[in-house]
C-alpha angles and dihedrals in degrees: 000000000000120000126245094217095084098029133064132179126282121310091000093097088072104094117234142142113202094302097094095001095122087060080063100038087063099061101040092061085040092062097023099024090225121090079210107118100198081057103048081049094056082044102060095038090053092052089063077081089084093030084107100056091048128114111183121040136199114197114179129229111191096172118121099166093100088060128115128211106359121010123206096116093110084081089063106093092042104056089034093057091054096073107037110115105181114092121253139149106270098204081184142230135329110241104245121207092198093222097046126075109151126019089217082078095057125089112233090256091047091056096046088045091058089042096054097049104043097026104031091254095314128159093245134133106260107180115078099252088039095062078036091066101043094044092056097051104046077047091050102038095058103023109063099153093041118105109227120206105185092194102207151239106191122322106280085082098078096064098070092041093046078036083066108034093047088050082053108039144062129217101020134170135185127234109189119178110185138125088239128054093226078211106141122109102227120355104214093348092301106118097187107059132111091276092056111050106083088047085055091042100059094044083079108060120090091226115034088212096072085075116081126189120194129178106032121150108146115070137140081221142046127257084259092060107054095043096043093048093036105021094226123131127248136195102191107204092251076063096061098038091054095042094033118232097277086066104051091047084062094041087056089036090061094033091055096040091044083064095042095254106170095169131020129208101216121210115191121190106199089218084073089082120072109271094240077074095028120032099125093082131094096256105023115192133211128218094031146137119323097230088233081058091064090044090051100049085033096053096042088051109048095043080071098041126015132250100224092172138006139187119207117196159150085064102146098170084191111057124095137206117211093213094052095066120118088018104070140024106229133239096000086079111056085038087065092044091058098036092054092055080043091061094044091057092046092048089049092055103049094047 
């Protein structure tokens, strides 16, 4: 169903030489029990055997080209997937060329050069978000009862993937928790980053409204600003601390079923969350969301109206914030952070 041209297993979608190999090396005995590349290889291909009888699928997204201030969020999906414990289908990783993000920025001779040197000469997407996009729709168009988790990787990630479940299912919303509203147009004349997806996005419902956004606290404008320019609705985290998160949940549940929202694709920035529970991130936030905060609205809500698929992203389990130290232990936090929203999905699903 999907080609292995463009994908690889787990963690190997992370490009290294010998320099952090070893970060790669760790996972991948962990899943397959070999270091041997060509067998873990064998390995992975041989498990979409049992890719028809999955449920819940976890599809990579090493790509941190899209990312803003500080990158290290292509090690995500690696160390995330290292201590998740739940069972799911792992279709794998995108392969990630670091310097490409989108082919629309390459010339034509650019594209057929890096075809010709990674697929033989063959027609594929080469650039991260490109393979995203074909991928998810060939994952959403024949596979309408399977979860999908995209781990980032920094935000631009999510268009591609929002790109593909909106051109495959009715009556969508968007839940978006994130410190910044990702709402221009273009950042330096690039329309496809980690600040411009959810302003694409919502181009494409029919309703803006049926976009929320909770959790945002750094912004070059006010509330009033972004809803009244994109129509979109926010919850900025002062919001949530003054109302309480129950609140806010019903708020969203009215809101949703008011529009006619009968699933919802869910994108959670871990800088959403404050940065004593979230510092290992590339724009970390203060005075934001308790994580117990994001479980309450997200469970509330989606005990209403459904999460069919979900990205996580902006964890850089490598990245370090001088002012954090002696505060918190990093990356063990964040990691407990994501992985905390990880479980919730997980446990939504199977119920």
């Amino acid at each position: 169903m999907f080609n292995f041209e463009y994908l690889t297993f787990p963690g190997n979608g992370v490009h290294t030489v010998k320099t952090a190999r070893e970060k790669k090396v760790s996972l991948i005995e962990k899943l397959y029990n070999t270091s041997d590349l060509s067998k873990a290889t064998d390995h992975w291909r041989k498990s979409y055997d049992q890719f028809d009888n999955a449920d819940i699928c976890i599809l990579g997204v090493p790509s941190d080209a899209g990312a803003g201030i500080v990158r290290g969020s292509n090690w995500g999906p690696l160390v995330l997937r290292e201590r998740i414990e739940s069972e799911y289908f792992d279709l794998g990783d995108v392969k990630v060329i670091p310097h490409l993000i989108d082919d629309r920025y390459l010339s034509k001779q650019a594209l057929i050069d890096l075809q010709k040197k990674n697929y033989n000469g063959l027609d594929l997407p080469v650039s991260a978000l490109s393979i995203l996009k074909d991928v998810t729709s060939t994952f959403f168009k024949k596979n309408k009862s399977k979860k999908l988790l995209c781990l980032g990787g920094d935000h631009s990630i999510s268009r591609p993937i929002c790109e593909s479940f909106l051109s495959e299912h009715e009556d969508v919303g968007i839940l978006h928790f994130d410190a910044h509203t990702d709402l221009m147009e273009e950042r330096l004349g690039i329309s496809t980053c980690f600040a411009t997806w959810a302003f694409h996005i919502a181009n494409l419902l029919d309703h803006k409204k049926k976009f929320i956004q909770i959790g945002i606290r750094s912004s070059a404008y006010d509330k009033t600003h972004w809803e009244s320019k994109i129509g979109l609705t926010q919850y900025w985290t002062e919001e949530v601390k003054t109302l309480g998160p129950d609140e806010i949940a019903k708020k969203c549940i009215e809101q949703y079923k008011s529009l006619g929202v009968k699933k919802l694709y869910l994108s959670f920035d871990i800088d959403a969350i404050d940065m004593q529970y979230a510092s290992a991130t590339g724009t970390p936030e203060k005075d934001g969301l308790m994580p117990f905060e994001c479980l309450v609205i997200l469970n509330l809500i989606s005990k209403e109206i459904p999460i069919i698929a979900a990205d996580l992203v902006e964890v850089a389990p490598f990245v370090f914030y001088p002012e954090m130290k002696g505060k918190v232990i990093e990356p063990e936090t964040t990691l407990d952070s994501a992985l905390s929203i990880i479980n919730f999905l997980f446990d939504h699903w199977r119920s």
